[in-house]
MIKOL-725557 format. One record per atom (N, C-alpha, C, CB): x, y, z. Coordinates in steps of 0.2 Angstrom, whole numbers, padded with zeros to 4 digits, always signed. Glycine has a CB too. Example, Ala and Ser with C-alpha at 12.3 -4.5 7.8 and 13.67 -1.06 7.14 Angstrom:
<rokes>
+0066-0028+0039;+0062-0022+0039;+0066-0016+0039;+0057-0022+0045;+0064-0011+0035;+0068-0005+0036;+0064+0000+0039;+0070-0003+0029;
</rokes>
This chain:
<rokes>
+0478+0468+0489;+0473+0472+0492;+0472+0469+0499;+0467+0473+0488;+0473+0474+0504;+0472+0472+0510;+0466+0470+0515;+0476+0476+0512;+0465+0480+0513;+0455+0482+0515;+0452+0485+0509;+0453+0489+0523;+0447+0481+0511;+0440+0484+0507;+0436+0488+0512;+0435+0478+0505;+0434+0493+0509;+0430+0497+0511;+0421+0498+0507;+0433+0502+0510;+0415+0495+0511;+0410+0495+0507;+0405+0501+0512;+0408+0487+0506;+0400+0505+0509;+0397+0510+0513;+0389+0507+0514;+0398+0519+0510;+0387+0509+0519;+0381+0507+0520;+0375+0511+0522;+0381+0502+0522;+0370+0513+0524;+0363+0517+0529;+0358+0512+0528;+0358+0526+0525;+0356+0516+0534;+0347+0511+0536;+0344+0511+0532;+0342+0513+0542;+0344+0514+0527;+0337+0513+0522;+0340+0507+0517;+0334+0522+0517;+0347+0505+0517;+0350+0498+0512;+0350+0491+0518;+0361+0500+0508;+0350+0486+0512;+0349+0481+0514;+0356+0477+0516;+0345+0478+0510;+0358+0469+0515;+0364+0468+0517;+0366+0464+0512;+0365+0465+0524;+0364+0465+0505;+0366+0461+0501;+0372+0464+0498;+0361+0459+0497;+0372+0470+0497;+0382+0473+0495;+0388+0471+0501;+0382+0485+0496;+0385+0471+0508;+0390+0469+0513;+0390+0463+0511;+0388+0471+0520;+0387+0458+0509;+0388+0452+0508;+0392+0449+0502;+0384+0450+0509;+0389+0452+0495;+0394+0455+0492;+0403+0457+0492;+0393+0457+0492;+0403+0461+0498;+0411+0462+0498;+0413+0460+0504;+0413+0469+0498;+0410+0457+0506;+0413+0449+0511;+0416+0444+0509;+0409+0446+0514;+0410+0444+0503;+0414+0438+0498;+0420+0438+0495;+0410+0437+0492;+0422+0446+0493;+0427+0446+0488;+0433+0446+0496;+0427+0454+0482;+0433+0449+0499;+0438+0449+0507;+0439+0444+0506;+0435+0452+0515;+0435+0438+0505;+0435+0430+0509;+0440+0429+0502;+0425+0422+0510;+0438+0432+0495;+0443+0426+0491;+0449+0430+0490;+0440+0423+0483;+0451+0435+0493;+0460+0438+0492;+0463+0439+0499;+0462+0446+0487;+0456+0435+0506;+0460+0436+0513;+0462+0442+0515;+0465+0433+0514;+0459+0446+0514;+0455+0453+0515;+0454+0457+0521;+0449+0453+0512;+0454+0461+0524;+0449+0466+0530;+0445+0469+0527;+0453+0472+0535;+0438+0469+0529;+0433+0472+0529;+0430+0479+0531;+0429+0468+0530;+0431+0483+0530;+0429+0490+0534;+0422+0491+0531;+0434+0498+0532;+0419+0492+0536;+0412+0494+0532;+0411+0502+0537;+0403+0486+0533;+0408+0506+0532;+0405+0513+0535;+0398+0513+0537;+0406+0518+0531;+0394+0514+0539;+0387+0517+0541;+0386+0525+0541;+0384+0515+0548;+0383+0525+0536;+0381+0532+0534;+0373+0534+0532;+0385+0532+0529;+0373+0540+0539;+0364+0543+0537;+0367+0550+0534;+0357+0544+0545;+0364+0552+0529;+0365+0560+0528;+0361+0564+0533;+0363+0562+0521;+0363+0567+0536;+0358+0574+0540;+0356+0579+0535;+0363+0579+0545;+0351+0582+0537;+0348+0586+0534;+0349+0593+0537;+0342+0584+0532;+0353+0599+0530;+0354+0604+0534;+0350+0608+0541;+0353+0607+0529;+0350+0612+0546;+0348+0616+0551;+0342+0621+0546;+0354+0620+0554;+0338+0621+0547;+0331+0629+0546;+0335+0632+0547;+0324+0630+0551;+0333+0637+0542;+0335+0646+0542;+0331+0649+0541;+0339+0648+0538;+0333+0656+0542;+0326+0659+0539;+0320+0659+0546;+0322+0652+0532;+0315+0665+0542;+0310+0666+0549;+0306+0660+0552;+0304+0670+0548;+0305+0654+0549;+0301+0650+0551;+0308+0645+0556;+0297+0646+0543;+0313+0645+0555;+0318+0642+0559;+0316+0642+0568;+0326+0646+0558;+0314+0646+0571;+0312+0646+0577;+0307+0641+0576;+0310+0652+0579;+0302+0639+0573;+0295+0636+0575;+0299+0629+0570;+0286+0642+0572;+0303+0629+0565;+0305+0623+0564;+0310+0618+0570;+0309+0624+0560;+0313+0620+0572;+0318+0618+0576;+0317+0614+0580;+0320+0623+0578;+0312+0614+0584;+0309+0606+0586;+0309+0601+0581;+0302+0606+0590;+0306+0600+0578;+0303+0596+0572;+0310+0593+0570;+0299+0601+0566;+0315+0596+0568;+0321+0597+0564;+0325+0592+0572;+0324+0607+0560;+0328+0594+0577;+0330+0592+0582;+0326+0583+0583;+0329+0599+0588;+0321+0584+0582;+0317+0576+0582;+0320+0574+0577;+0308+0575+0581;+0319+0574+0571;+0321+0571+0566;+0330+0569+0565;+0318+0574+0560;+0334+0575+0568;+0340+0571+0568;+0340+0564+0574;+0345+0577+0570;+0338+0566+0578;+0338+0560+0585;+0334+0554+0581;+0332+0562+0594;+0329+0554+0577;+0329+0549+0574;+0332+0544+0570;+0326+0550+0571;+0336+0549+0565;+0340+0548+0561;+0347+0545+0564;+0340+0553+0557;+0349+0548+0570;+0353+0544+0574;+0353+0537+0577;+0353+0548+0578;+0348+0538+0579;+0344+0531+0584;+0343+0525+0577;+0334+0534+0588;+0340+0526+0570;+0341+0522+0565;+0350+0520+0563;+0338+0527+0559;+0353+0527+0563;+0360+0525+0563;+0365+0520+0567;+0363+0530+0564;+0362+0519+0574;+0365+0516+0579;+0362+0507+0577;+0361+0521+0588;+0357+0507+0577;+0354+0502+0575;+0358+0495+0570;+0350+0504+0572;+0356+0501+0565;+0361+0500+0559;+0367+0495+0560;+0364+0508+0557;+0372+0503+0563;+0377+0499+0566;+0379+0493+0567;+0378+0499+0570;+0373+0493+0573;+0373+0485+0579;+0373+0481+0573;+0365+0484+0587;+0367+0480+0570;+0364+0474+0565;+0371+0474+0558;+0353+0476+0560;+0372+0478+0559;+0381+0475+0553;+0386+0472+0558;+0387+0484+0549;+0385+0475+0562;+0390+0471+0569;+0390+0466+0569;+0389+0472+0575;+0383+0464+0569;+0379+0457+0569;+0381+0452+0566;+0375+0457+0566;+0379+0454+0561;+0381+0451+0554;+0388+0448+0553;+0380+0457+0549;+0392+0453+0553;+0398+0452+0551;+0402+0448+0559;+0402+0461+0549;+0400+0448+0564;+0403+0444+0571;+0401+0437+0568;+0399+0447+0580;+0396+0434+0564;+0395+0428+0561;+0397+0425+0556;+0391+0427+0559;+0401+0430+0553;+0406+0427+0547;+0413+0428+0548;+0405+0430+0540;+0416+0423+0542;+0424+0422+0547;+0430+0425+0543;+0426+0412+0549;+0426+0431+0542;+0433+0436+0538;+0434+0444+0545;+0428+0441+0526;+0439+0444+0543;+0440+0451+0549;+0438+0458+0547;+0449+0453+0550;+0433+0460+0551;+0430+0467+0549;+0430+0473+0553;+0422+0467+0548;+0430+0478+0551;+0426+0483+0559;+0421+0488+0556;+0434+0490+0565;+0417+0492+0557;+0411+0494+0557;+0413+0500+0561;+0406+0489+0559;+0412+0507+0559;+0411+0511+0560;+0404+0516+0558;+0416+0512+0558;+0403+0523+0559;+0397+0526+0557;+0399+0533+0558;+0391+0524+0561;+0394+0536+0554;+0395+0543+0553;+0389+0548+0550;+0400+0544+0550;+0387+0551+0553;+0381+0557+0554;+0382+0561+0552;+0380+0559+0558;+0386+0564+0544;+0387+0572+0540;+0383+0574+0539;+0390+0573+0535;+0382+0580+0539;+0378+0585+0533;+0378+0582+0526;+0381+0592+0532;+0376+0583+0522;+0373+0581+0515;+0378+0584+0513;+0367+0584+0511;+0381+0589+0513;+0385+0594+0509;+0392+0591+0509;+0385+0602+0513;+0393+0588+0514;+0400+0585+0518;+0402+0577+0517;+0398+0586+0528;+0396+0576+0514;+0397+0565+0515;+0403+0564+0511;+0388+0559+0510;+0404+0566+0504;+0409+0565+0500;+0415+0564+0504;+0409+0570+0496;+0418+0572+0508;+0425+0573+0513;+0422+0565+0517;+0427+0583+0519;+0420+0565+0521;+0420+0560+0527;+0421+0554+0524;+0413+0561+0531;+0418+0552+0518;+0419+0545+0513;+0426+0546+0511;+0414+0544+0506;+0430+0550+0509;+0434+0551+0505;+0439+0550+0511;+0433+0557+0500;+0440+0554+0517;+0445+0552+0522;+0444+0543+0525;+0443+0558+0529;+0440+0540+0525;+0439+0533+0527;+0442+0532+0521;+0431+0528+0528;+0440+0531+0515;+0443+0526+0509;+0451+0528+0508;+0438+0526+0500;+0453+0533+0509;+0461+0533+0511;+0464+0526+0513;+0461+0538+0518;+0461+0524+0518;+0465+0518+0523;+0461+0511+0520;+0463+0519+0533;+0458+0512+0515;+0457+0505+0510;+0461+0504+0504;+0451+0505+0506;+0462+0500+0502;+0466+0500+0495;+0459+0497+0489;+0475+0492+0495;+0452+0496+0491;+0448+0498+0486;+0442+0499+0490;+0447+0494+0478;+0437+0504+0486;+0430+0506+0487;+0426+0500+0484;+0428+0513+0485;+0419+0496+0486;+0415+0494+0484;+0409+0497+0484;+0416+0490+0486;+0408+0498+0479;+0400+0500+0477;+0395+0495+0475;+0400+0504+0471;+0390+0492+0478;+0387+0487+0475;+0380+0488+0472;+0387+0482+0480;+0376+0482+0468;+0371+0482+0465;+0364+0488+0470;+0370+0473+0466;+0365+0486+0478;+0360+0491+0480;+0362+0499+0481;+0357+0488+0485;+0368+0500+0483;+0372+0508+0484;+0370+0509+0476;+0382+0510+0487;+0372+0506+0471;+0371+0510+0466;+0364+0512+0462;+0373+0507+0462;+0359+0511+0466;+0353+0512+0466;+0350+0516+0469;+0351+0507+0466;+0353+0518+0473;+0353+0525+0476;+0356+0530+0474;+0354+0526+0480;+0355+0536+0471;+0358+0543+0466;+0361+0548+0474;+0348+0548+0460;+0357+0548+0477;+0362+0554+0481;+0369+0549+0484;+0357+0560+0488;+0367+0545+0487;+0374+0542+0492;+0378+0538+0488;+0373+0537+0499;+0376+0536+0481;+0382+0532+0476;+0384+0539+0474;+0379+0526+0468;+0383+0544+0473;+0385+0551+0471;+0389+0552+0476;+0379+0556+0471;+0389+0553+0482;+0395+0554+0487;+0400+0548+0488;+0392+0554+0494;+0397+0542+0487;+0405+0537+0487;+0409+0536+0481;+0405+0530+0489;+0407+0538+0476;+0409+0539+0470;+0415+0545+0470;+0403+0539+0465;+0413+0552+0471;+0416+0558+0474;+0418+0558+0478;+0413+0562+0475;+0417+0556+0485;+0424+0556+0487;+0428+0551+0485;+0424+0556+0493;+0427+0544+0485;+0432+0540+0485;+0438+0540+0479;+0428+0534+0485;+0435+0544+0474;+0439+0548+0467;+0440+0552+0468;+0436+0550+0460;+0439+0558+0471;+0444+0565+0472;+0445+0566+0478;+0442+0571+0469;+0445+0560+0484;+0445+0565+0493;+0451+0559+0493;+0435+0564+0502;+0453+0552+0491;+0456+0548+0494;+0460+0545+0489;+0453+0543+0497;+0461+0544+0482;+0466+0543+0479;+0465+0536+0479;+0473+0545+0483;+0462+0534+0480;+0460+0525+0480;+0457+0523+0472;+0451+0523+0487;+0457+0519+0473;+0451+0515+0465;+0447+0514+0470;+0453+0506+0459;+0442+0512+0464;+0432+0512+0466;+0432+0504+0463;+0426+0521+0459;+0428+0500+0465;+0424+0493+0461;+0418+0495+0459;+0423+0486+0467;+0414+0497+0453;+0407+0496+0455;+0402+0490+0454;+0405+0500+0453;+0400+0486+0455;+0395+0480+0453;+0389+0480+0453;+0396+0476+0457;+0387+0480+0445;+0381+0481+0443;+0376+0475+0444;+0382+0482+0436;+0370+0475+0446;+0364+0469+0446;+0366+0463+0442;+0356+0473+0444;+0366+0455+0442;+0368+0452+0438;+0375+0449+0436;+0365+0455+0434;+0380+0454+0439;+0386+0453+0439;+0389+0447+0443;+0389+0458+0441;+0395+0446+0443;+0400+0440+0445;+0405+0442+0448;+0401+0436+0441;+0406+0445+0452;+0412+0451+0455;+0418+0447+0457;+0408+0457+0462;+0424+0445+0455;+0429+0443+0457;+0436+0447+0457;+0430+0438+0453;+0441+0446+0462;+0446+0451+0460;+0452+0447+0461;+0446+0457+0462;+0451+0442+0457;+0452+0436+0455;+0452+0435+0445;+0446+0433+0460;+0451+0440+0442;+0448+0438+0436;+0453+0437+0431;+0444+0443+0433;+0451+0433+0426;+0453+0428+0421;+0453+0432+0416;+0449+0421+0420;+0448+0436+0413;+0451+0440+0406;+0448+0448+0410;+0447+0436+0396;+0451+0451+0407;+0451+0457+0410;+0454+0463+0403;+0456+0457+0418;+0448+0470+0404;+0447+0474+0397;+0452+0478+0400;+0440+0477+0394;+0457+0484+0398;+0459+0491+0402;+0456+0496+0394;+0468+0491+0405;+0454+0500+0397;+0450+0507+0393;+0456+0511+0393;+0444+0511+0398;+0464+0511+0389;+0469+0515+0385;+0467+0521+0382;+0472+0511+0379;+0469+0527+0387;+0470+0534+0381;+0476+0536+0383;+0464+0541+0382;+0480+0534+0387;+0489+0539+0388;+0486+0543+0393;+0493+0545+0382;+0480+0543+0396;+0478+0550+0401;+0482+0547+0409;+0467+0552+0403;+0483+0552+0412;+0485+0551+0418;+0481+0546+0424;+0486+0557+0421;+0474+0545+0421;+0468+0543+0424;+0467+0537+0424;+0464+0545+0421;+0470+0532+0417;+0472+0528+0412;+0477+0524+0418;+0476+0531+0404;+0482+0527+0418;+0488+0524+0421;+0488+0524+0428;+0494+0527+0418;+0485+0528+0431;+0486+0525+0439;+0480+0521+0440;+0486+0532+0446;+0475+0520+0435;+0469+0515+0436;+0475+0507+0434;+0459+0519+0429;+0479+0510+0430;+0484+0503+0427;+0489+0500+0435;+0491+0506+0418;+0491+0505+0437;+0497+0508+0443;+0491+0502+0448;+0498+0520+0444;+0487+0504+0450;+0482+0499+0454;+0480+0493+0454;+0477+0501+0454;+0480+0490+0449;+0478+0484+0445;+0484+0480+0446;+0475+0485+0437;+0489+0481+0445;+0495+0478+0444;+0497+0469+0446;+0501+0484+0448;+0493+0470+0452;+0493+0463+0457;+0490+0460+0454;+0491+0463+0463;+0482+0462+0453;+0476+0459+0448;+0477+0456+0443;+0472+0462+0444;+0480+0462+0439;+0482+0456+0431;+0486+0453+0432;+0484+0459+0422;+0491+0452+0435;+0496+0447+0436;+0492+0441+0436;+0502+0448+0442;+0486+0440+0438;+0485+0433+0439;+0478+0431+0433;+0483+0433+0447;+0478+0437+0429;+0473+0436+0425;+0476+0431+0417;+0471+0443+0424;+0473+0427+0414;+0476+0427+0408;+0474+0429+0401;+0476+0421+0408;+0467+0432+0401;+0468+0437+0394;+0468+0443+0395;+0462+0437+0389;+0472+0448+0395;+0471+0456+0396;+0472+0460+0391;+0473+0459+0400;+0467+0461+0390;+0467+0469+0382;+0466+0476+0384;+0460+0468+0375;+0472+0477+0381;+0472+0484+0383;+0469+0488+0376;+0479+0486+0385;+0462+0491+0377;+0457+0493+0372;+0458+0502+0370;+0451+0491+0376;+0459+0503+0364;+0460+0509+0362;+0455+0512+0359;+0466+0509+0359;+0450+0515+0357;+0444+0517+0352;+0448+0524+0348;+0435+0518+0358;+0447+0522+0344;+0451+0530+0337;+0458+0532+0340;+0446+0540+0338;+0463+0529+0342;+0470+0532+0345;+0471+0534+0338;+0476+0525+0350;+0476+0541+0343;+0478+0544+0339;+0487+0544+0339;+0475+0550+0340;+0487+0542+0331;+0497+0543+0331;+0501+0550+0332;+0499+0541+0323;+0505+0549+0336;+0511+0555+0334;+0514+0557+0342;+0505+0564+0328;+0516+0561+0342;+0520+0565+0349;+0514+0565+0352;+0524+0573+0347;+0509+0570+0349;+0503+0572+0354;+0498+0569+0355;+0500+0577+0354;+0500+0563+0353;+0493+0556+0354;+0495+0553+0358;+0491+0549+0349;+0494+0546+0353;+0497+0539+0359;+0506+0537+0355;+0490+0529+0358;+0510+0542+0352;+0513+0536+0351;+0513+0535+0344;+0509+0531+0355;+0519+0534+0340;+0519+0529+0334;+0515+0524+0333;+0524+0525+0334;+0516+0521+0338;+0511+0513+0338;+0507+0513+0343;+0515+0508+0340;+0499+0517+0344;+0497+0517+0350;+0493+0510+0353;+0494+0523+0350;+0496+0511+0361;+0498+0505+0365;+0502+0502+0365;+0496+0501+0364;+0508+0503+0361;+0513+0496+0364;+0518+0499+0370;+0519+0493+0358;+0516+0507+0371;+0522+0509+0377;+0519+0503+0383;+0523+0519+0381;+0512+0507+0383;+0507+0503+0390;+0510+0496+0390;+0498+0501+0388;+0508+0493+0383;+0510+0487+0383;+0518+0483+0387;+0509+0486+0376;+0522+0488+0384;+0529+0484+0386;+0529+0488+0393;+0537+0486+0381;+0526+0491+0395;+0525+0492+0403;+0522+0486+0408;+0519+0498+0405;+0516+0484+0404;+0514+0480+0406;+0516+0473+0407;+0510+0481+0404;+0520+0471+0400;+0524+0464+0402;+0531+0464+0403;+0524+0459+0396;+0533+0471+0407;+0540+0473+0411;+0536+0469+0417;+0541+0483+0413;+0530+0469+0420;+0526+0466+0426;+0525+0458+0426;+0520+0469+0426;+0527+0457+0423;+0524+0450+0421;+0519+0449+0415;+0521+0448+0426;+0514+0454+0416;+0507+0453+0412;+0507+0454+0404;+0502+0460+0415;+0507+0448+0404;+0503+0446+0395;+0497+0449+0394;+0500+0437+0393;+0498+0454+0387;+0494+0459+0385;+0493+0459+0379;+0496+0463+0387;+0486+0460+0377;+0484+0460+0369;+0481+0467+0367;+0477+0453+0367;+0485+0471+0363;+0482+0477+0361;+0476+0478+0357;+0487+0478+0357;+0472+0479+0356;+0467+0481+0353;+0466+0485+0351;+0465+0480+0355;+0466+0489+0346;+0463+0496+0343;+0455+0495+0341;+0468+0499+0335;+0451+0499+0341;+0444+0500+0339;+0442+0504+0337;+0441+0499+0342;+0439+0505+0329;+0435+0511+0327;+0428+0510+0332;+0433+0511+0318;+0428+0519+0332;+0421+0520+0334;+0417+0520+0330;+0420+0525+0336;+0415+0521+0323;+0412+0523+0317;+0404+0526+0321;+0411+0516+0310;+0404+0530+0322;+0400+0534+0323;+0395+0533+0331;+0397+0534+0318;+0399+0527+0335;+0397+0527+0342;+0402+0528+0347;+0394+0521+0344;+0398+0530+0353;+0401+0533+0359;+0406+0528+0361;+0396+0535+0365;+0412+0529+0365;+0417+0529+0367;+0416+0520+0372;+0418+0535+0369;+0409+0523+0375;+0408+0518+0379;+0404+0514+0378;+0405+0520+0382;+0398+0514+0372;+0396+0509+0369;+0402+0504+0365;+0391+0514+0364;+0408+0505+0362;+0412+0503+0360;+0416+0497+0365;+0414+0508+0358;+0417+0502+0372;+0418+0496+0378;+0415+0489+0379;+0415+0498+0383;+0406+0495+0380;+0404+0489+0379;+0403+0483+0377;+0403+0488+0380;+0404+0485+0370;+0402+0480+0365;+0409+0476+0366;+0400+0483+0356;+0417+0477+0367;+0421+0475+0366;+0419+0470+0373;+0427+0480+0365;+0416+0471+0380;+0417+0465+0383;+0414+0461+0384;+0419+0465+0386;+0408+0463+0379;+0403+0456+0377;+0407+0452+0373;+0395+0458+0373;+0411+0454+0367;+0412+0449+0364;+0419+0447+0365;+0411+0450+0357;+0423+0450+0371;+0428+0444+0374;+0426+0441+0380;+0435+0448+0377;+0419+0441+0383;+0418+0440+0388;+0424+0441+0396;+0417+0434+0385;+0422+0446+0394;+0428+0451+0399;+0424+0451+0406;+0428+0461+0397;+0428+0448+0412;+0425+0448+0418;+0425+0456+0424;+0428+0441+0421;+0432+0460+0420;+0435+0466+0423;+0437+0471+0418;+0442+0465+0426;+0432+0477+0419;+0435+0482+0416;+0440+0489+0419;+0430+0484+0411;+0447+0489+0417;+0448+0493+0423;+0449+0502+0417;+0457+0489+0430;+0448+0505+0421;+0449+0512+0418;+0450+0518+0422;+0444+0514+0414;+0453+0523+0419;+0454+0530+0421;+0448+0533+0421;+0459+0534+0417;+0446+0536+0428;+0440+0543+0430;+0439+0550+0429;+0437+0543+0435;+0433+0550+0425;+0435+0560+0425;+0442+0561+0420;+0437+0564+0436;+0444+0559+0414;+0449+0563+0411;+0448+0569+0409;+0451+0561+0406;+0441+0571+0408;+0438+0578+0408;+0437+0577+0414;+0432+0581+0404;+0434+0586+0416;+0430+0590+0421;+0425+0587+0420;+0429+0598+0421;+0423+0586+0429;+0417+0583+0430;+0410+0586+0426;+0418+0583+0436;+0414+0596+0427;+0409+0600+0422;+0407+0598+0418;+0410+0604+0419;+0413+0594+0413;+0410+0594+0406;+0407+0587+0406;+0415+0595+0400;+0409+0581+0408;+0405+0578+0410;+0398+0577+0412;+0408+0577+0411;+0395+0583+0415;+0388+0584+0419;+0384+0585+0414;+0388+0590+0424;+0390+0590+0409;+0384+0594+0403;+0384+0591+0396;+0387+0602+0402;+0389+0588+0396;+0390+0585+0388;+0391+0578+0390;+0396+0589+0383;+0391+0575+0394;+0391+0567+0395;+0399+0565+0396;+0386+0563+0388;+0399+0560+0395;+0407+0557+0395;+0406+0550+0397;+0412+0561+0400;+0411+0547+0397;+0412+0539+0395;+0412+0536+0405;+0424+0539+0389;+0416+0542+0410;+0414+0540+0415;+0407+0541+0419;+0418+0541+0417;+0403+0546+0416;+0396+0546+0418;+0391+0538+0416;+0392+0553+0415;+0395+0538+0411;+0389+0532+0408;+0391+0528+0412;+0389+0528+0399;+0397+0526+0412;+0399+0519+0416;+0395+0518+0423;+0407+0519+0418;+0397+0525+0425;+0394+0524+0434;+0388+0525+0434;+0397+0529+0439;+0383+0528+0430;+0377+0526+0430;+0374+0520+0426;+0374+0532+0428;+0378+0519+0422;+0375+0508+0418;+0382+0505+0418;+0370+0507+0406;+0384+0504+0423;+0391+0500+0421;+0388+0492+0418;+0397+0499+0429;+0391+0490+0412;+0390+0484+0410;+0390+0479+0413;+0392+0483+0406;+0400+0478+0416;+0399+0474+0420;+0404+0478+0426;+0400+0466+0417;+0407+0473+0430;+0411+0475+0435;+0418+0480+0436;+0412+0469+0438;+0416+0485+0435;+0423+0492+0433;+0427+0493+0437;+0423+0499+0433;+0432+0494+0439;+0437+0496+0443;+0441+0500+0439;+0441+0490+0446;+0441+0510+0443;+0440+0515+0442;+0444+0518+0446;+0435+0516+0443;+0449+0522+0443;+0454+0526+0449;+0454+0533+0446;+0462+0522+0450;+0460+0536+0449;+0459+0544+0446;+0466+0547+0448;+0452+0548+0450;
</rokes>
């Protein structure tokens, strides 16, 4: 990994940018960082005439916050001794996603940190675009975490989904340097339209075609979620990386019936790395 990409607005602090400075410093890295205010749609409607001042103020505000912004990351980052550039951008609401999703293109990962994730609408847009506008993997780092990409034992979340394997297709460099990696199955299913005679070992003899020493793992659910199962599995390896496939359902069905990648991105346990 080359660049990192981490997003930021005036209403966040600089501890995620410092955060993914740190990780740039330990794999010699470029730093992209974005600045991002969401605009708020134009008045419509009969009251739009007598809004329209009001609404024209408040963007110039929100601009002039944005500009700021900027300069003080500028700042910031001209004092530390990793290579960055700093950009900004002023979408609509409707639009932040495309405009995130065309930046993280030119990263090889997104960072989401302890404070973006703590915000529901703009972790909601770098999550979206950076998964379906760019093709990229996503990092996310939960509050309390130890975020290396650099890691020593490292989980992968195994269903055979296409999701599964380019999130594996990404990581490739990673685990080469890792020394425990389990590749975690919960209820795999045998046969042609599962995983497999043996499910996990294609992954697996994919994986140590790479170099990477791998330990299969199968796990009953007996009657918990998919994800609860995760995360019990990397408490008791002491897993520093979990990487997995995003959205193997519609995000639909995910919205409405939950799914294994909502939980994560709204309580990731520990530090995910997420592709699609």
């Amino acid at each position: 990994m080359k660049t990192i990409l981490t997003v930021t607005s005036p209403d966040l602090g600089d501890a995620d940018l410092k955060l993914a400075a740190t990780l740039c410093e330990e794999i010699e890295a470029h730093l992209a960082v974005l600045v991002l205010n969401m605009a708020a749609p134009p008045p419509i409607g009969g009251y739009a005439a007598i809004m329209s001042d009001a609404w024209l103020q408040e963007r110039q505000a929100d601009v002039n916050r944005l500009q700021e912004r900027t300069a003080a990351v500028s700042d910031l980052l001209a004092a530390s001794q990793i290579s960055s550039d700093v950009s900004n951008e002023y979408p609509e609401e409707a639009w932040a996603h495309e405009v995130i999703g065309r930046r993280a293109r030119y990263a090889d990962l997104t960072v989401i940190g302890p404070e973006l994730l703590s915000r529901g609408a703009l972790k909601n847009k770098v999550v979206t675009g950076t998964l379906f506008s760019s093709g990229k993997p996503l990092l996310l780092v939960p509050p309390g975490s130890f975020p290396t990409l650099r890691p020593k034992r490292v989980l992968i979340a195994w269903d055979s989904r296409i999701e599964a394997s380019n999130a594996v297709a990404r990581s490739l460099d990673l685990l080469r340097t890792a020394d425990d990696v389990r590749l975690v199955l919960v209820d795999p299913v045998e046969g042609e339209f599962g995983q497999g005679e043996e499910p996990g070992a294609d992954a697996a003899t994919y994986l140590a075609r790479h170099g990477i020493k791998v330990t299969v793992d199968r796990r009953p659910s007996q009657g918990r979620s998919i994800a609860a199962v995760l995360r019990q599995h990397a408490i008791d390896t002491s897993a520093q990386l979990l990487i997995m496939g995003a959205y193997g359902h519609s995000r639909l069905s995910e919205r409405i019936l939950g799914g294994v990648t909502k939980t994560m991105i709204d309580e990731p346990p520990l530090p995910i790395l997420m592709a699609r």
